[in-house]
C-alpha positions, 0 to 999 in steps of 0.5 A: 500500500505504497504510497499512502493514497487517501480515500476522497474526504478522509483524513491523512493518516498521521505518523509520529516517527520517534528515534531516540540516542546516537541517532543524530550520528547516522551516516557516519557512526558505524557505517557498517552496522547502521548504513551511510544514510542520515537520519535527514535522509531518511526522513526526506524518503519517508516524506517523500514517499508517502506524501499523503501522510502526516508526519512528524518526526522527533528524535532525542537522547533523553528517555524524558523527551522520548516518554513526554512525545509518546504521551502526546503521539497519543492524543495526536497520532493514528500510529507511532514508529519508535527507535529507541536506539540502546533504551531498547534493551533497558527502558521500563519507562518508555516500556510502561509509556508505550502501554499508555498508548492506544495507537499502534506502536511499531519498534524499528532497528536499522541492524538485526539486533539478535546478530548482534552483541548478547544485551542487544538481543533482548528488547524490553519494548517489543512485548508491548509493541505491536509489531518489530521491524529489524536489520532491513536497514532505513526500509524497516521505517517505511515497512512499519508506515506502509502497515499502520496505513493498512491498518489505520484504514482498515479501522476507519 
């Protein structure tokens, strides 16, 4: 469902894509693990697209900020896609804001963490997300919007 095309008069689906510490240094830190695009890169592709969807986009180091947007995503947003980079394997916080959300959540990693380094295996979100999207690089983003525009518009 490419592409995002909205039936005439409804709504576009709104997407909150939240990425959280070292994300900022995509394109140059382990280029051999995460690729050589930006984090700019990739969301000038997920725009681009899907242009009849909504999206905003929010990154931060600080499980703060990542809990204060998951909050608002829930008011505001049809779906979430989250990255929680390291607070994946440790966040009961952002665990616990993810189950206070009633849209769906899908948790994305550019690697495979299960090929990785054992505390990368173990993702303490994933219970609480609706789906997990990992080691398909910047594609995984656009594999979670184009479900949550299936099944946005499967509910409406």
């Amino acid at each position: 469902m490419s592409g995002a095309k909205t039936a005439a008069g409804s709504s576009p689906v709104k997407i909150c894509i939240i990425n959280g510490p070292n994300l900022n240094l995509l394109g140059t830190r382990e280029p051999e693990t995460y690729g050589t695009q930006t984090l700019a890169d990739i969301n000038a592709e997920i725009t681009g697209k899907f242009p009849a969807c909504e999206f905003e986009f929010f990154r931060s180091n600080c499980e703060g900020g990542i809990i204060d947007k998951l909050h608002e995503a829930r008011e505001s947003a049809d779906g979430i896609i989250i990255n929680a980079g390291a607070y994946t394997h440790y966040s009961y916080a952002i665990r616990d804001a993810i189950t206070a959300v009633s849209v769906p959540v899908i948790e994305v990693h550019l690697s495979n963490i299960y090929a990785r380094d054992e505390f990368r295996r173990k993702s303490v979100l994933s219970e609480v997300c609706k789906g997990v999207i990992c080691g398909f690089g910047a594609a995984g983003y656009s594999m979670a919007v184009d479900y949550l525009i299936s099944v946005t518009r499967t509910e409406a």
